[in-house]
LUMTORVEX-91224 format. One record per residue (C-alpha): x, y, z. Coordinates in pm, 1 decimal, m for minus. Layout:
r u = X v = Y w = Z
...
//
This chain:
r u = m2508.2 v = m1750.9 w = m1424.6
r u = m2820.7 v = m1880.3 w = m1366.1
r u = m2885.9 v = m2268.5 w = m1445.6
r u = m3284.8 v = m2298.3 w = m1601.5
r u = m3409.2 v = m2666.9 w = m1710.5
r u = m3744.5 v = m2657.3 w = m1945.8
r u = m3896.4 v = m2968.3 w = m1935.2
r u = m4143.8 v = m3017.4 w = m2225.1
r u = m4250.8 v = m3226.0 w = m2484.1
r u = m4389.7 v = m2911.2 w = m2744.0
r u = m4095.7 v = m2990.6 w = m3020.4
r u = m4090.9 v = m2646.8 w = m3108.7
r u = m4041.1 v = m2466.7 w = m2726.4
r u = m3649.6 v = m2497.4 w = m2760.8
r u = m3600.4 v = m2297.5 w = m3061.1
r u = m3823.8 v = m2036.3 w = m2898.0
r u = m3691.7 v = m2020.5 w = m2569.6
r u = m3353.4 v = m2010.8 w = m2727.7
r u = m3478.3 v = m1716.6 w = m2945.3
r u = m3672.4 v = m1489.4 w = m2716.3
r u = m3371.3 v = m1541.1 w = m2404.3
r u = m3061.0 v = m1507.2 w = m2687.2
r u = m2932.3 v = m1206.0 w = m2522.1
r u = m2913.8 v = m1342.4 w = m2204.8
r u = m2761.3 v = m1677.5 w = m2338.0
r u = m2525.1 v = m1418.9 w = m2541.3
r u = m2396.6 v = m1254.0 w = m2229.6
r u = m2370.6 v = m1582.2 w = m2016.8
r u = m2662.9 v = m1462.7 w = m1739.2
r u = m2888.6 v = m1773.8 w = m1827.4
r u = m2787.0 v = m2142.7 w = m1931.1
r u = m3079.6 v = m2339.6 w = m2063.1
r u = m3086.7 v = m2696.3 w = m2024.3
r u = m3441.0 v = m2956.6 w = m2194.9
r u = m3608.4 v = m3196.0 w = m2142.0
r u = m3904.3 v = m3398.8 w = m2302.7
r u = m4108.3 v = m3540.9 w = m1978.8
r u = m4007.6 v = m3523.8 w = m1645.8
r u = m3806.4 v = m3844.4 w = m1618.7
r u = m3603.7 v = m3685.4 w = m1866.4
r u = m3583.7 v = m3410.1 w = m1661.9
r u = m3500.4 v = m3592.1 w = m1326.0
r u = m3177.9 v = m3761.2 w = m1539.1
r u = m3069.9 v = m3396.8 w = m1715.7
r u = m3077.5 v = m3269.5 w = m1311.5
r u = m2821.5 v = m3580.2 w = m1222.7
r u = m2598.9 v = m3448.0 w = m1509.0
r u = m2654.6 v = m3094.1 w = m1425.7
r u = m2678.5 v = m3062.4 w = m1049.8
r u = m2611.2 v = m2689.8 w = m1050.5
r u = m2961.3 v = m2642.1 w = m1190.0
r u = m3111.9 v = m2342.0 w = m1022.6
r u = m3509.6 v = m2345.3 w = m1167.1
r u = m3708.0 v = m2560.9 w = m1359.6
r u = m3954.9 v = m2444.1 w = m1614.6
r u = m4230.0 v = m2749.0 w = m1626.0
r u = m4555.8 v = m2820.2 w = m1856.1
r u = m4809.7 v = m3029.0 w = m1698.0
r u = m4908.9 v = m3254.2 w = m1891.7
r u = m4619.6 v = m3484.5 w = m2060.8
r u = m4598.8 v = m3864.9 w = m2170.8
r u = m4374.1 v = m4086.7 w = m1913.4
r u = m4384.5 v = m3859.2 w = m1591.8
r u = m4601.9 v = m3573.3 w = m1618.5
r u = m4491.4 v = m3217.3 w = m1450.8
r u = m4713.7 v = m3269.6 w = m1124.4
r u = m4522.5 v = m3588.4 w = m1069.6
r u = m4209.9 v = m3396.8 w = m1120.7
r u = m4300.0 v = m3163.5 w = m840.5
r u = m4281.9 v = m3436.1 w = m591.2
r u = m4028.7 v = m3591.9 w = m700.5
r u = m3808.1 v = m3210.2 w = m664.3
r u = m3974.6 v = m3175.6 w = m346.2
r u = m3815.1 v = m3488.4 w = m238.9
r u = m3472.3 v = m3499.3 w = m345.7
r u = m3377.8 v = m3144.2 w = m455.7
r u = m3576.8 v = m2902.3 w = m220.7
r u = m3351.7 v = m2581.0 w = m330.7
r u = m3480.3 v = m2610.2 w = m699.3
r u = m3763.4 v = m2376.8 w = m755.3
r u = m4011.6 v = m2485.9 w = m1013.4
r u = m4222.5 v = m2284.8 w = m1257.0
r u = m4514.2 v = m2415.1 w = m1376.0
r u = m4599.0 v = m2334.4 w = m1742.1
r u = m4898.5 v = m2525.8 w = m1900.5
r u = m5198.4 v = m2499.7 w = m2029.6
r u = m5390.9 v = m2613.5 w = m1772.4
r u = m5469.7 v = m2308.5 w = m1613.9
r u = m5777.6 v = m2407.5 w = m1419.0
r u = m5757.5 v = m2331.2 w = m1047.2
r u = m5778.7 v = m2727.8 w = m969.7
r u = m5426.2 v = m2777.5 w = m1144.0
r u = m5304.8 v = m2428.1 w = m1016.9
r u = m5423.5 v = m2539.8 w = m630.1
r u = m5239.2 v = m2916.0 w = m673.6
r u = m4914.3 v = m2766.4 w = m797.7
r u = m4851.7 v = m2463.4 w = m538.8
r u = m4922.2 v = m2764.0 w = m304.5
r u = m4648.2 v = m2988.2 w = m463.7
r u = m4414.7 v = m2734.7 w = m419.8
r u = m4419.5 v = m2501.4 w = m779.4
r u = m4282.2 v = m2123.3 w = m670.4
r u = m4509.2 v = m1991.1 w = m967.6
r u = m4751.0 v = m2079.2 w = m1263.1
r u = m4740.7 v = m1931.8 w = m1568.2
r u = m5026.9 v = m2011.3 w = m1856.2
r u = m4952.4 v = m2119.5 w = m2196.8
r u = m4968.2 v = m1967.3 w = m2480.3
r u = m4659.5 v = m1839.9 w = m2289.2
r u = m4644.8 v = m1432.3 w = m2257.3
r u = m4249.4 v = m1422.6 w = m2296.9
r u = m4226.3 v = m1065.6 w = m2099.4
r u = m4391.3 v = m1187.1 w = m1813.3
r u = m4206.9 v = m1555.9 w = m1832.3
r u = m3896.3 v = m1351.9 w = m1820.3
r u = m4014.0 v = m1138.8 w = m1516.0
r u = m4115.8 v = m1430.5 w = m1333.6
r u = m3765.0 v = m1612.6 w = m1385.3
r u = m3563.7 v = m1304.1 w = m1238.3
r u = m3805.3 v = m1291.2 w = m960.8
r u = m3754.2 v = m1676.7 w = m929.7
r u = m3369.4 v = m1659.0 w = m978.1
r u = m3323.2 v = m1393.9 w = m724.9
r u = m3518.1 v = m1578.0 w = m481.2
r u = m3305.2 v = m1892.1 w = m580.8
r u = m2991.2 v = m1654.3 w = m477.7
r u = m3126.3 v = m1538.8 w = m151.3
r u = m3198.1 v = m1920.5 w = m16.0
r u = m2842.4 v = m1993.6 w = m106.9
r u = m2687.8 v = m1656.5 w = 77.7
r u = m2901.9 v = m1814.7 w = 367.5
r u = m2761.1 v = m2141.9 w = 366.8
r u = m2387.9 v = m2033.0 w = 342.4
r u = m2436.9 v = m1759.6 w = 619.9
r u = m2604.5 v = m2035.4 w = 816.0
r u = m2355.3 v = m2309.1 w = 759.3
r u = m2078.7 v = m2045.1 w = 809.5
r u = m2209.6 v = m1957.1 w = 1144.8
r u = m2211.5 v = m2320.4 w = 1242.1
r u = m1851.9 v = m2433.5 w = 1145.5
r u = m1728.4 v = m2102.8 w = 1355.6
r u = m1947.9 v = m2232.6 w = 1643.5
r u = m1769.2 v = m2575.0 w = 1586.9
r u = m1458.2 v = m2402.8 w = 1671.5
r u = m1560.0 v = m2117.7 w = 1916.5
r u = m1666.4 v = m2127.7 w = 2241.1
r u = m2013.6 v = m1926.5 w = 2298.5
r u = m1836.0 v = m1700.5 w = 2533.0
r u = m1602.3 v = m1630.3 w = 2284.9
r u = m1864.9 v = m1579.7 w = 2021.2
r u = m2090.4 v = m1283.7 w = 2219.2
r u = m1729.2 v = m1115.5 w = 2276.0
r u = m1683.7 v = m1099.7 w = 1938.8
r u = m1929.8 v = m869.0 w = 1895.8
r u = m1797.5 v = m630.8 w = 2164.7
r u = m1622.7 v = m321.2 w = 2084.0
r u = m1319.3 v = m471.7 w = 2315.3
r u = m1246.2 v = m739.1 w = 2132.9
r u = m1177.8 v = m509.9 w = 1828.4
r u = m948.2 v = m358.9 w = 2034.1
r u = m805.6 v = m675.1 w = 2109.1
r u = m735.3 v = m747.6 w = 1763.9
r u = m472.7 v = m477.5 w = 1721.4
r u = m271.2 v = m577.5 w = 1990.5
r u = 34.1 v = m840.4 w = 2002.4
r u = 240.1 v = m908.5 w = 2264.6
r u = 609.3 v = m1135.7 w = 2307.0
r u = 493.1 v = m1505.6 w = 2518.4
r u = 682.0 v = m1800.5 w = 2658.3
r u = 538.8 v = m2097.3 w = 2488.8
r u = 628.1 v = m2447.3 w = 2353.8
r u = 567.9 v = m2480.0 w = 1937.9
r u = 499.6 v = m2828.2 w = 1856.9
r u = 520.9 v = m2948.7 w = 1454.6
r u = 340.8 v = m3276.4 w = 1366.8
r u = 364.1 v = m3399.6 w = 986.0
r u = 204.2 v = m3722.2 w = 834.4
r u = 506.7 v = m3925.9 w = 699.3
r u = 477.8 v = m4010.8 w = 310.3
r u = 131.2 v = m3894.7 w = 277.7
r u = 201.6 v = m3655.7 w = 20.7
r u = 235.8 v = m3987.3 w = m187.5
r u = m124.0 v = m4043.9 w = m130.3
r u = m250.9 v = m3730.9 w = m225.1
r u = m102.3 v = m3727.7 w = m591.9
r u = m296.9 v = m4103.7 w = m679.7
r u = m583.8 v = m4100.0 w = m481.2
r u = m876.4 v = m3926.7 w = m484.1
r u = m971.1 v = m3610.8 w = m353.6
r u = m1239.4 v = m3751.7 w = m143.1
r u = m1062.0 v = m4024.2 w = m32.7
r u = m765.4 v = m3794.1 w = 73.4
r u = m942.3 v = m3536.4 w = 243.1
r u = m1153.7 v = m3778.7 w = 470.8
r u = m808.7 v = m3965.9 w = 552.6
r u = m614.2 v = m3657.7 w = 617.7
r u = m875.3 v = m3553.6 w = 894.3
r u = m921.3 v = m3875.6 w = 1076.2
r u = m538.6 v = m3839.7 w = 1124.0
r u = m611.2 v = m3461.8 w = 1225.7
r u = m881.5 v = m3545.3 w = 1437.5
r u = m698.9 v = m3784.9 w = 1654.9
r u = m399.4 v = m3538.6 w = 1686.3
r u = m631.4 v = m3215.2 w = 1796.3
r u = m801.0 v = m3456.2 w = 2065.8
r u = m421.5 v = m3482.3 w = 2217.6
r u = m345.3 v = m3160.0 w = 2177.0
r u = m652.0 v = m3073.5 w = 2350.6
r u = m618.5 v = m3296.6 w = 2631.7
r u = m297.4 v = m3125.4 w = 2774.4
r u = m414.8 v = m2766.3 w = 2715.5
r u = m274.8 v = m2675.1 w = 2387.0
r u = m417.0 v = m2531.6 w = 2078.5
r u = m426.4 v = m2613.4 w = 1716.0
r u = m241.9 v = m2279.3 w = 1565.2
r u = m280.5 v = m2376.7 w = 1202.8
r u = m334.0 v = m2666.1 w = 961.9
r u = m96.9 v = m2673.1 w = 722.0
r u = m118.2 v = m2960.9 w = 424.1
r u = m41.5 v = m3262.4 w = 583.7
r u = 90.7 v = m3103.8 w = 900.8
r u = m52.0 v = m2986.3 w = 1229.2
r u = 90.9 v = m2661.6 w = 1422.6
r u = 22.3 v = m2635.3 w = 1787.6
r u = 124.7 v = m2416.1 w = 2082.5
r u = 105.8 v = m2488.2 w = 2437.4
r u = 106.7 v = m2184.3 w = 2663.8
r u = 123.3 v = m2125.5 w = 3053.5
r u = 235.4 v = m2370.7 w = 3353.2
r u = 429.7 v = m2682.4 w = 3229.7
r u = 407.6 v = m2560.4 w = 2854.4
r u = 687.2 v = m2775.1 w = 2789.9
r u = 603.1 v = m3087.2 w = 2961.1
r u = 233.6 v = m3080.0 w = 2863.1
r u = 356.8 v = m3046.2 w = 2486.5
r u = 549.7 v = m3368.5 w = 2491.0
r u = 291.8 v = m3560.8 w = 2682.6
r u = 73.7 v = m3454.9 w = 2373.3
r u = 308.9 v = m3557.7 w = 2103.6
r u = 378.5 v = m3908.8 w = 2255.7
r u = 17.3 v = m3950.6 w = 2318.4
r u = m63.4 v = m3844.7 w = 1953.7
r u = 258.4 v = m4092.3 w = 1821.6
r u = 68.0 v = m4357.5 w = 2011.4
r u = m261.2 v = m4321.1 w = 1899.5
r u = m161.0 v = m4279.2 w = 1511.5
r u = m9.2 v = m4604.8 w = 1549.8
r u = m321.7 v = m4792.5 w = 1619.0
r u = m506.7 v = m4601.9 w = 1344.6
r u = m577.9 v = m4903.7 w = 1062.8
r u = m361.1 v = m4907.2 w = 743.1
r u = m574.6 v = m4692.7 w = 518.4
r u = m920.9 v = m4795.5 w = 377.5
r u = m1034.8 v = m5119.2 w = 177.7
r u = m877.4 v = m4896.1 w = m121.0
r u = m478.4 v = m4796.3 w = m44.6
r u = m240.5 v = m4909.8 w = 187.2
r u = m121.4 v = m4684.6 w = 435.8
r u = 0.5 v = m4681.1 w = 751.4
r u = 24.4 v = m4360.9 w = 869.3
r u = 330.0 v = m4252.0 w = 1149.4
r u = 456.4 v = m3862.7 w = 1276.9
r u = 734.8 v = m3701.2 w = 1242.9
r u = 756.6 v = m3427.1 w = 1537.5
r u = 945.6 v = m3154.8 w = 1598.3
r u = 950.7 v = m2978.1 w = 1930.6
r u = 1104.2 v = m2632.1 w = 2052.0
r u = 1038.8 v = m2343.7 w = 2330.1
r u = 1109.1 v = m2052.8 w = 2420.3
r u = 979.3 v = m1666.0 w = 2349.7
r u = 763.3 v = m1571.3 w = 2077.2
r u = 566.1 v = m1277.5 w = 1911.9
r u = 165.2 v = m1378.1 w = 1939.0
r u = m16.8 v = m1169.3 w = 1718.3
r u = m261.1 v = m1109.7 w = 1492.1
r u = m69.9 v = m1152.9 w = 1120.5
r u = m251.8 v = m1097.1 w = 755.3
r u = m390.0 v = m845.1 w = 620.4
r u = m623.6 v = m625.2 w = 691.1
r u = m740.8 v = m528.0 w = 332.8
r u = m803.4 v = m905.2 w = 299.1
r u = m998.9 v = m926.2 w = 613.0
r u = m753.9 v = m1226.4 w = 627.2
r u = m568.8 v = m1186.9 w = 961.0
r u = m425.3 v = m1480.6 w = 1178.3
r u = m376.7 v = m1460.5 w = 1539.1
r u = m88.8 v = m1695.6 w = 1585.8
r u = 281.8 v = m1730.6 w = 1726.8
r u = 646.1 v = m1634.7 w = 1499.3
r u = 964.1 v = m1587.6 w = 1529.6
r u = 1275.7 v = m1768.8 w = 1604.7
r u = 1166.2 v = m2002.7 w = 1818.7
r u = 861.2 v = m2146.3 w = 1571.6
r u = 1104.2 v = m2150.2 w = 1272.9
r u = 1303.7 v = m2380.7 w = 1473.9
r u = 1062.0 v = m2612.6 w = 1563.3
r u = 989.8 v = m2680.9 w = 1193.7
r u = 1328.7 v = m2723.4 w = 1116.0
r u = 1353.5 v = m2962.2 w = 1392.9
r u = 1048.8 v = m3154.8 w = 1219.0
r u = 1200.3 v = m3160.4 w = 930.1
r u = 1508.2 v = m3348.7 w = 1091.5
r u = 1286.9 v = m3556.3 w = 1244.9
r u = 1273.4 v = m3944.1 w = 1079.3
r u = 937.7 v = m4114.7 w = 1108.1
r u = 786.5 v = m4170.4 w = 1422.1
r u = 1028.9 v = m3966.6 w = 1594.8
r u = 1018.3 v = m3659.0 w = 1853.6
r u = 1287.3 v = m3431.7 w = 1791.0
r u = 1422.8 v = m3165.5 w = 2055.9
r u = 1690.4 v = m2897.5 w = 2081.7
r u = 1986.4 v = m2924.2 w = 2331.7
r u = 1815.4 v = m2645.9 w = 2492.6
r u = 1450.9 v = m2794.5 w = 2578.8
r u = 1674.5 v = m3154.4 w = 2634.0
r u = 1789.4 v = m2959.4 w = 2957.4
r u = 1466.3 v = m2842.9 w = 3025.1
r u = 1304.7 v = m3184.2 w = 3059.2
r u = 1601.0 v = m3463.9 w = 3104.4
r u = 1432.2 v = m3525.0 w = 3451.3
r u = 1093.8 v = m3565.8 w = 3349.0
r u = 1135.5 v = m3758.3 w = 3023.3
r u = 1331.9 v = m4047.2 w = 2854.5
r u = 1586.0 v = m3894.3 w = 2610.3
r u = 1831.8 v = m4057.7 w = 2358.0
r u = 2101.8 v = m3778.7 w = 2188.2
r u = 2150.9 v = m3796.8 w = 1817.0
r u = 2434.5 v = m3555.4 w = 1816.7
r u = 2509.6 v = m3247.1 w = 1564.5
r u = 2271.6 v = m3155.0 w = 1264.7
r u = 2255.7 v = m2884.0 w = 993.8
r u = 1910.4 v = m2721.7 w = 993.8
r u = 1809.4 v = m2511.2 w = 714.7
r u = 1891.8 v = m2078.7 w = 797.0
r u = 2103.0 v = m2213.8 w = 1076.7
r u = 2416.4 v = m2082.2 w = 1115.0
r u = 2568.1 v = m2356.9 w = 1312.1
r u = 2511.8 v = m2731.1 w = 1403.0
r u = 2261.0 v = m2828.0 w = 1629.3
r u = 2254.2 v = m3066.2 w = 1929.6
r u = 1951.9 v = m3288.1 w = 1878.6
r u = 1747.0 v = m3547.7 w = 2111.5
r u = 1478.3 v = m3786.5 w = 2025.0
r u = 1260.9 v = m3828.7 w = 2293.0
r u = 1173.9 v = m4174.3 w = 2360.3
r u = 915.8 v = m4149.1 w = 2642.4
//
């Protein structure tokens, strides 16, 4: 539905534009929002900021429409502006295409050609928008993807690619947020989304550092896997590093208290890599499952905060590279039996 403000100060222009568009108010395809001058008209954009066009006389008491222009131009560029007025003389018509008006329309208003010119202007309105998105979507996958990757993307090999899976030896690495969840439920959504990634940011630069890769973001928690020589050791090296530096991170903001701390959970071994989804979606994940991932979770789960929690197994693995401390026997959910755990310490 398309969002149209009129700003005028003709008393009468509401009822009419309410008449002559009723059908298209009737079925939802145009919402018409007025105003009386064009400082009215800046405020009514403030409380409706998913205006798409604005419908503007020239010549109003307070801020007339040419003054309007610029002010659009200035702090809401994607607005397209009709100009309907009297004023029809090429001086005015010359001054507002300059300001930034998309059309002009005289008054007395021909309603067939006012309604031509706003799906012409609406459709444009649409098209800028696709733009934008396609652009901005382009840039937060080139945040993420390597150029290299990107131009193999487009290769008929890497569709190829995408159909094939294949078992790996890898470390899966679980890193939660203790008691953030808390946060989340009386804060704001602003607030808890910029604190949630400045705690996600600081774990990905870790997980970077030793080779490893973010798998998934999921709520408050961070998946990552660590593939090829040293998987193991390299994964560890990146949890204690990202223990350490959540520690330092300040309590919060000048709003809520909170000190964040991890709770990890740690476990190797083989594991299906794949692309999982579907395809009728076009939602498809290439990432890592089986045992050996539902394990580390559960091992996460066990975890208290600020603690790295490892399997008997992986304790073997690494007893002569890092400091260990046993915990003994636990119960972890869709286990069988106990499990050995060990907290590493450093």
């Amino acid at each position: 539905m398309a969002k149209i403000l009129v700003a005028d100060d003709e008393a009468d222009l509401e009822a009419l534009i309410r008449q002559k568009f009723r059908q298209k108010i009737r079925e939802q395809q145009y919402e018409f929002v007025f105003a009386i001058n064009g400082a009215d008209a800046l405020e009514k954009i403030q409380q409706h900021p998913d205006v798409d066009i604005v419908l503007s006389d020239i010549n109003m008491p307070v801020m007339d429409g040419l003054t309007l222009l610029s002010r659009l131009g200035e702090s809401r560029p994607l607005i397209k502006a009709v100009i309907v007025s009297a004023y029809g003389d090429m001086e005015n018509i010359r001054t507002a295409m300059n300001r930034g008006a998309f059309d002009f329309i005289t008054k007395p208003i021909n309603f067939e050609d006012l309604a031509v010119t706003i799906i012409k202007t609406v459709d444009h309105v649409n098209q800028t928008k696709a733009t934008l998105k396609a652009i901005k979507e382009n840039n937060i996958l080139k945040m993420y993807v390597d150029e290299t990757v990107l131009n193999f993307m487009n290769t008929r090999e890497f569709e190829t690619s995408l159909m094939q899976n294949e078992t790996v030896e890898a470390t899966v690495v679980f890193i939660d947020i203790c008691g953030f969840t808390a946060i989340s439920e009386h804060e704001s959504a602003n607030t808890v989304v910029k604190l949630l990634n400045s705690y996600f940011d600081v774990m990905v630069k870790e997980i970077i550092a030793q080779g490893g890769h973010v798998d998934k973001f999921i709520g408050d928690a961070v998946m990552a896997v660590f593939r090829g020589a040293f998987h193991l050791d390299r994964a560890i090296d990146a949890s204690l590093a990202v223990r350490t530096e959540i520690a330092k991170m300040p309590s919060g903001s000048d709003s809520i208290y909170f000190k964040p701390k991890v709770s990890i959970g740690i476990h190797c071994g083989e594991m299906i890599s794949g692309n999982i989804g579907s395809a009728n979606l076009r939602r498809l994940d290439y990432t890592v499952i089986g045992d050996v991932v539902n394990t580390a979770q559960r091992l996460q789960t066990a975890a208290k905060e600020g603690k790295i929690i490892i399997s008997e197994d992986t304790f073997q693995k690494v007893k002569e590279s890092f400091n260990c401390y046993k915990i003994g026997e636990t119960s972890l959910k869709n286990k069988s039996q106990a499990m050995c755990i060990y907290e590493v310490l450093d």
